[in-house]
C-alpha positions as CSV (number, residue, x, y, z in Angstrom):
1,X,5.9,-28.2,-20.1
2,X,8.0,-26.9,-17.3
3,X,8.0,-29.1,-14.0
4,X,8.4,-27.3,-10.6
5,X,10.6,-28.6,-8.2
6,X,9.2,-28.4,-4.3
7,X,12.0,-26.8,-2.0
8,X,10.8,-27.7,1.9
9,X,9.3,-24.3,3.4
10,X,11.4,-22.9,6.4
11,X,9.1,-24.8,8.9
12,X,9.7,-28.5,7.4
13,X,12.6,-30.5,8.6
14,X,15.0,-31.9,6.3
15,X,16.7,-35.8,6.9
16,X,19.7,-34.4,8.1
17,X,17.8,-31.5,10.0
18,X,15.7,-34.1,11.8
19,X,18.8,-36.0,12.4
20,X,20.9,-33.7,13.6
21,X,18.2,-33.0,16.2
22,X,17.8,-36.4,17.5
23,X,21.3,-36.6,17.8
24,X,21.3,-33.4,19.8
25,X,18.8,-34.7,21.9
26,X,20.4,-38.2,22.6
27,X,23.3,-36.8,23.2
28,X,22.2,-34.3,26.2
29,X,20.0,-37.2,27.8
30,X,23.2,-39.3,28.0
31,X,25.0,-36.3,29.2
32,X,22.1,-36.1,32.3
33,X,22.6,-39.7,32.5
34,X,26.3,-39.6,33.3
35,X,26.5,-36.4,35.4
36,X,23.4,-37.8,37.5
37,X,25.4,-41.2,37.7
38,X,29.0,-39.5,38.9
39,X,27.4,-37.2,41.1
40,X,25.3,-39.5,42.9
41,X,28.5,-41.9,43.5
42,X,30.2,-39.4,44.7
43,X,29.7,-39.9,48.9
44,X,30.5,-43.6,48.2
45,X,33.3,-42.6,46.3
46,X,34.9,-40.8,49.1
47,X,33.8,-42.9,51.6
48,X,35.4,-46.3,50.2
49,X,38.7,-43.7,49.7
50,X,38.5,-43.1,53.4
51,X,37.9,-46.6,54.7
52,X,41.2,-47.9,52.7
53,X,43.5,-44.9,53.8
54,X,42.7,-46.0,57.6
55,X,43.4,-49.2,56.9
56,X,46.5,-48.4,55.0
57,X,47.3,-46.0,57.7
58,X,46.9,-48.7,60.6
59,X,48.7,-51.2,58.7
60,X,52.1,-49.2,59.2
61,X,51.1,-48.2,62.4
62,X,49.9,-50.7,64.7
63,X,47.9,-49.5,67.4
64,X,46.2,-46.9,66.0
65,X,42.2,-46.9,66.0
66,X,41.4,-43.0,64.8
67,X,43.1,-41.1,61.8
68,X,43.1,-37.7,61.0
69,X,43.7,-35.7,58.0
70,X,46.4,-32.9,58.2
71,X,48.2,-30.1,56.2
72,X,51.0,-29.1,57.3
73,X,52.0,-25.1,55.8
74,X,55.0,-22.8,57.1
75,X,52.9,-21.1,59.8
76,X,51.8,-24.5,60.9
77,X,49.1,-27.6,61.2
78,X,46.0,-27.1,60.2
79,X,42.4,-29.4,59.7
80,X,42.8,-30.7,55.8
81,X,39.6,-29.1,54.1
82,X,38.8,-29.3,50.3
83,X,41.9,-28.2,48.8
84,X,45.2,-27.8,49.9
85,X,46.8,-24.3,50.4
86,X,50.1,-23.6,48.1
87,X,53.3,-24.6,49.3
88,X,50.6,-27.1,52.1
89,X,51.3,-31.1,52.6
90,X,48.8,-33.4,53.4
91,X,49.2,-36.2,56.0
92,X,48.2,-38.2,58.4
93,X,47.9,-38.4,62.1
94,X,46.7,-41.8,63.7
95,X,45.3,-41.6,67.0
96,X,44.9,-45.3,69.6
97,X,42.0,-45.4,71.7
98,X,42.5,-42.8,74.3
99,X,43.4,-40.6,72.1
100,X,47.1,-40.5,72.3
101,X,49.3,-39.6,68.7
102,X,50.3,-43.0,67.6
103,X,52.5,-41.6,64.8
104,X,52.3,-39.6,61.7
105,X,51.5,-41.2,58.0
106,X,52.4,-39.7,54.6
107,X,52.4,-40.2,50.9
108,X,55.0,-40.0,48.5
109,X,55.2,-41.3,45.0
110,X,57.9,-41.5,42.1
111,X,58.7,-43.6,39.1
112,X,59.3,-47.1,39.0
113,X,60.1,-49.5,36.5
114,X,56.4,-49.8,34.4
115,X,54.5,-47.0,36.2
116,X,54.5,-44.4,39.5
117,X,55.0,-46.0,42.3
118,X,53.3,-44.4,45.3
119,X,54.2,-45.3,49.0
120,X,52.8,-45.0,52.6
121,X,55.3,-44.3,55.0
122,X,55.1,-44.2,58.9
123,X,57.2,-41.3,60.3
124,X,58.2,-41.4,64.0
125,X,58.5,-37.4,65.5
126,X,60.3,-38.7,68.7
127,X,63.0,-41.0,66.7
128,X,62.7,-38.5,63.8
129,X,62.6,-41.9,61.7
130,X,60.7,-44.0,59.2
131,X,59.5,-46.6,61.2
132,X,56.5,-48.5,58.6
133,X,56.4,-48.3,54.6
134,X,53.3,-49.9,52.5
135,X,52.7,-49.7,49.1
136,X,49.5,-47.8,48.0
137,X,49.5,-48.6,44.3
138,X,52.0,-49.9,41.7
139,X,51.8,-51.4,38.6
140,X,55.4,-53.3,38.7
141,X,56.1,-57.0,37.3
142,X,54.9,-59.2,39.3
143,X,57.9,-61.6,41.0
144,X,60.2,-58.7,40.8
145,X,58.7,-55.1,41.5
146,X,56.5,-56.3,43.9
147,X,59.4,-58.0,46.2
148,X,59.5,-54.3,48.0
149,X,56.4,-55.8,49.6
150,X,57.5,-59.2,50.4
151,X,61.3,-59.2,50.4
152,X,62.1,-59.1,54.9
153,X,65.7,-57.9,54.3
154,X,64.3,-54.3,52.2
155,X,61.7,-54.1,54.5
156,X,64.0,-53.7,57.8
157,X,64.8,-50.8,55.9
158,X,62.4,-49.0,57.3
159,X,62.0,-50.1,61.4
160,X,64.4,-47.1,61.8
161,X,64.9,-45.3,58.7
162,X,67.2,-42.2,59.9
163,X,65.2,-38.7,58.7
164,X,66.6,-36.3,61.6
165,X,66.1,-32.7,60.8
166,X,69.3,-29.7,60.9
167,X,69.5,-27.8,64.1
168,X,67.6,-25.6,62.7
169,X,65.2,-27.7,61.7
170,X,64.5,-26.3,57.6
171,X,65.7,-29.7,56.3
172,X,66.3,-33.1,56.6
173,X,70.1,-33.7,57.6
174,X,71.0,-36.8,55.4
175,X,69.0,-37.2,52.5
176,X,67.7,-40.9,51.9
177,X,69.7,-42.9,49.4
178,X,69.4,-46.1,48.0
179,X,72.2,-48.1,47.9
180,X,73.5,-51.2,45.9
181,X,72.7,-54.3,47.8
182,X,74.8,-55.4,50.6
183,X,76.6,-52.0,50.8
184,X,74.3,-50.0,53.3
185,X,76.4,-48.3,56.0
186,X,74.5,-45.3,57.1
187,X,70.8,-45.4,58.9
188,X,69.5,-42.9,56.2
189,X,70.6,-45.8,53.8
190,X,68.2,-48.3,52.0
191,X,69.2,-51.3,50.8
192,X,68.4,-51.9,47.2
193,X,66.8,-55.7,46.5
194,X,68.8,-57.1,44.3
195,X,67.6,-57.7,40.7
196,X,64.4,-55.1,41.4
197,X,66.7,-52.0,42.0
198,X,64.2,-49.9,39.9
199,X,61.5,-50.3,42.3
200,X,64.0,-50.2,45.3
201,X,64.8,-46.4,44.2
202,X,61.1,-45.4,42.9
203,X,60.3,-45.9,46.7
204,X,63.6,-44.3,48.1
205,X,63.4,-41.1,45.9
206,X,59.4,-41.3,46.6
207,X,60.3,-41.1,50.5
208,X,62.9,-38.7,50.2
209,X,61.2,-36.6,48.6
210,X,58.6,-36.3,50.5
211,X,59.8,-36.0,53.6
212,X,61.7,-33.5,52.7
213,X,58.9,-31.2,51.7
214,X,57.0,-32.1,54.8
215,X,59.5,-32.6,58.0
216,X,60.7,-28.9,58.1
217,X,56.7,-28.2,57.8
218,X,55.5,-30.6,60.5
219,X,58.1,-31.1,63.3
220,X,58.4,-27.3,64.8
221,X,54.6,-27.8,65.4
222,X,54.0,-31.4,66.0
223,X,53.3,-30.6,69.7
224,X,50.0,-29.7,68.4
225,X,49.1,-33.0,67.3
226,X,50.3,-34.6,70.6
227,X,47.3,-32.2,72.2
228,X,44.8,-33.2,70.0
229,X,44.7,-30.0,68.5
């Protein structure tokens, strides 16, 4: 006597079928889970980002109570939206109570000894100088890396850090070096702390880099961030 063996009709779910389903399902709620969580973080997000900019901003430049958000491009200064246009560099402009330009604040980042090392720097138009420098985030060893923070000789680096721009003002004059401890002549100089000289370059070559990209960009039209404008 034959037996018949009973194949599931197209309508009956096998184990795997009925798995593969609930795994389908489990993993799209997650997914709504997730998106629903980022987006509605989002504003806080941003807002938190904000606050500890400012802070960093009126940290290395004292007397400043407003900051704005900048970009500057070759045809000039414009309102930071969104995104920033090609060839565009953001930065700040910090503002004291009556409304009077304070100074101008800027990023720059480059690699130090463990990770990047990215900087704050406070650029003075009317010295054409670096006159502040923070750290905004740096993963260096601690008790070395982190002197660049704490260490008052490297910081008087930067009361009058010399970033002048050519006559015809398309790029910085000098470009900033850092030098071997002890052995700074020239006010575009930074003295390296000795026995963190990694570090002491990651935020030289951050610095310099960036102000290159952005002086030649920002000081023909600064005038329009004295007005307000």
């Amino acid at each position: 006597m034959s037996e018949s063996t009973s194949l599931p009709s197209a309508g009956e779910a096998t184990p795997s079928g009925a798995m593969m389903r609930a795994l389908g399902i489990a993993a799209t709620v997650c997914g709504l889970i997730i998106v629903t969580a980022y987006e509605s973080t989002l504003d806080a997000v941003a807002r938190n980002k904000k606050i500890a900019t400012e802070r960093a901003v009126f940290k290395v430049i004292p007397g400043a109570t407003t900051v704005r958000e900048f970009v500057a491009t070759t045809g000039g200064i414009q309102p930071a939206g969104p995104t920033v246009a090609e060839g565009g560099v953001k930065f700040y402009g910090a503002y004291d109570a009556a409304g009077v330009l304070k100074g101008i604040a800027a990023e720059g980042a480059a690699k130090g000894y463990a990770d990047e090392v990215r900087v704050l720097y406070a650029y003075d138009p009317v010295k054409q100088a670096i006159t502040g420098f923070s750290v905004a985030s740096m993963h260096e060893t601690p008790g070395i890396g982190d002197k660049v923070l704490s260490n008052q000789d490297f910081l008087k680096n930067f009361v009058a850090l010399d970033v002048h721009l050519t006559a015809d003002m398309k790029a910085v004059a000098n470009a900033i070096k850092v030098v071997k401890h002890g052995t700074k002549q020239n006010p575009w100089e930074i003295d390296a702390i000795s026995g963190s000289t990694v570090t002491s370059k990651a935020v030289g070559k951050g610095i310099r880099e960036s102000t290159e990209k952005l002086l030649p960009k920002l000081l023909p039209y600064v005038s329009k961030l004295k007005e307000g404008k």
